[in-house]
N, C-alpha and C positions, 0 to 999 in steps of 0.2 A: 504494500500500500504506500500512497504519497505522506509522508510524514516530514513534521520538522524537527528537528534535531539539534541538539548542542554542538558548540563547534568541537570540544573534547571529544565527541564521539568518531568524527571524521576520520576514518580512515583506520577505523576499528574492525574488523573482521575483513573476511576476502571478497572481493568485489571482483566482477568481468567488465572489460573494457570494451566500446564500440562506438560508434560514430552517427547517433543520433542526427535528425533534422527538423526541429521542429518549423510545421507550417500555419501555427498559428498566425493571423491577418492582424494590421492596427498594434501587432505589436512590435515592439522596440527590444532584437538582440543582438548580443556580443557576439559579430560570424566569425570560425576563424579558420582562417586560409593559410596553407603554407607560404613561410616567410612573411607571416604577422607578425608584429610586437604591440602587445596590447599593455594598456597602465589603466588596472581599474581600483578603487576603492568600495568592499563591500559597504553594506548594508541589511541592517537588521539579521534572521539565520538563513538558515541554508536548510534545504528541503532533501528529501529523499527517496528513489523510487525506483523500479524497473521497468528498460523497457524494450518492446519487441520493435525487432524492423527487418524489414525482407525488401529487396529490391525485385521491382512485378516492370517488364516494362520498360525497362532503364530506368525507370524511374527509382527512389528509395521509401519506403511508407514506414512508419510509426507508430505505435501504440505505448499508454504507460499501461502498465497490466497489473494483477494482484498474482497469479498463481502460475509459476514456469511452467508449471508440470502439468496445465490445466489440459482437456483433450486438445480443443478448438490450435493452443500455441502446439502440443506435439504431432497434430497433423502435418506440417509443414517442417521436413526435415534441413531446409537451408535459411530456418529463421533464426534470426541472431538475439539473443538475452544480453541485455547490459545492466549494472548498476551505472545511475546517472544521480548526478547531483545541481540543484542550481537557486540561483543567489541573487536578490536584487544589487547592483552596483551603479559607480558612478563612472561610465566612461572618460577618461580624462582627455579624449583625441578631441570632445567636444562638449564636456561637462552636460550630458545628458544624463538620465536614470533609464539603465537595459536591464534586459532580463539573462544572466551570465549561466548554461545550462555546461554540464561536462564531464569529463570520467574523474575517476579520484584522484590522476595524474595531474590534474588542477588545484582540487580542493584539500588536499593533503598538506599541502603547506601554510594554505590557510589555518587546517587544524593543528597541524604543529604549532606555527606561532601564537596560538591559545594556549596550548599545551606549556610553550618553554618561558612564555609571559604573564601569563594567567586575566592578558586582554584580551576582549570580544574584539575579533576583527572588524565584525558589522557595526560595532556602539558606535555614538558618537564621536567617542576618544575610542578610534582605531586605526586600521593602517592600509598604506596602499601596496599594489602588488604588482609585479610584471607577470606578464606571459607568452613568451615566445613562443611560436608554432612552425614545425618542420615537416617534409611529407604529407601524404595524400592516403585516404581509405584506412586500413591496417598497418599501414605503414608510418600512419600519425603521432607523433609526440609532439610532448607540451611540457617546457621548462617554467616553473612556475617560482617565484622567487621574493622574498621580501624588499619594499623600496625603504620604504619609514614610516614610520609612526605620525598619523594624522588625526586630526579633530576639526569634523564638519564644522565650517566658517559659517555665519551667520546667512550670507546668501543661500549655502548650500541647503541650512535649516529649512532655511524659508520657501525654496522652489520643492524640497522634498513634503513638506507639511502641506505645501499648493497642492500642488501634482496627485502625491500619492505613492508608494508603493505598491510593486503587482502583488496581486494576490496568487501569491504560487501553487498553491496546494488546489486554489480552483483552475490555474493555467496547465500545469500537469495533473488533471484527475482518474483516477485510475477508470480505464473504460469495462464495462461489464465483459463478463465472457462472451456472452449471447450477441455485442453488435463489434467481437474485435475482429471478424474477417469482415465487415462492413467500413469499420475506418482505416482496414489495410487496403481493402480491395473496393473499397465500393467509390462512391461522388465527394472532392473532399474539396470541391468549388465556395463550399462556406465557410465561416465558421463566425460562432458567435460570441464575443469577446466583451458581453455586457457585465458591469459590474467585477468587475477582474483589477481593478486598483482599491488598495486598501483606503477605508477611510483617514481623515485625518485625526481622530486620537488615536487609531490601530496606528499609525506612524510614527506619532508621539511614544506612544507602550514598546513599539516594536526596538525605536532609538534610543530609550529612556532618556525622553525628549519633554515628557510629564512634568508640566508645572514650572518649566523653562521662561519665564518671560525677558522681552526683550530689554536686555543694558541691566539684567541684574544681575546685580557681585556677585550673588553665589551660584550662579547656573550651573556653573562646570562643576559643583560638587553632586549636580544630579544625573549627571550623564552616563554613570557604569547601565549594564546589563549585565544581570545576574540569571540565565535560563536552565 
């Protein structure tokens, strides 16, 4: 199932790698192509889930799913299982808010630097990250590395509390057994993306952004996150 997760947990038991697509519409992701270098700084957690994808057509198709082992995923023997992880951030190529999806060869380091610092990457007071991309298909890695230690600027607060945060866990929902050869195989001309940003106190709760007001001395004493 799609769940959220502490960043300590990242990269805790054994996870398979693969190369997701997601085509959801209207929304805003981190793509990444070999011989990228991406600079992003999380936000709030990190979700987590599986998922299936078969390539029908040249095409590549997608599902998040609950059960590998369900009939509908073992009919098809060249369907590939991943663990996937993903994370709202702040692209720094153009200070927008994406939606950062990936294998644990990304967010492993994330969870380390929780781990060896005992900060939330996503808090308010957290930090930014590189990630270089090499190779195509199976042949993909992702050098993922820490820049520095940052603390959303007041603008940043304020277009994030605007805006919103995506709602992850409804972006990746896990799809029933009964219509997953439907969203692998069937009409995927739509999709509907309502309701899919977090309100503004969920972004407040999410940044422990709660009770923050503007120009006061003690703000930055409210900023950890504890999950």
């Amino acid at each position: 199932m799609t769940s959220k997760i502490d960043w300590s947990d990242v990269g805790n038991g054994g996870s398979q790698q693969g190369d997701g697509d997601s085509k959801l519409r209207d929304l805003l992701f981190i793509r990444f192509n070999s011989g990228d270098s991406h600079n992003i700084r999380p936000l709030g957690s990190a979700i987590k889930f599986l998922k299936a994808g078969i390539s029908q057509d040249g095409n590549y198709r997608s599902a998040i799913i609950e059960d590998p082992d369900s009939p509908t995923i073992k009919k098809y023997s060249n369907m590939n299982i991943s663990t996937r992880y993903a994370v709202n951030v702040i692209d720094r190529s153009d200070g927008r808010v994406k939606i950062m999806e990936g294998p644990i060869s990304i967010f492993k380091e994330l969870g380390a630097y929780n781990k060896h610092t005992g900060r939330n990457p996503g808090a308010a007071e957290g930090a930014d990250f590189s990630i270089g991309v090499s190779g195509n298909g199976k042949q993909r890695r992702y050098n993922t590395s820490f820049t520095k230690n940052t603390t959303l600027t007041d603008e940043e607060r304020k277009m994030i509390q605007e805006q919103g945060l995506y709602k992850l866990e409804k972006i990746f929902k896990v799809v029933e057994d009964d219509q997953i050869e439907e969203k692998l195989f069937g009409d995927s001309s739509s999709s509907n993306n309502n309701n899919k940003k977090m309100s503004s106190d969920t972004v407040k709760d999410e940044l422990g952004l709660d009770g923050v007001a503007a120009g006061s001395a003690t703000a930055e004493d409210d900023l950890d996150l504890n999950f």
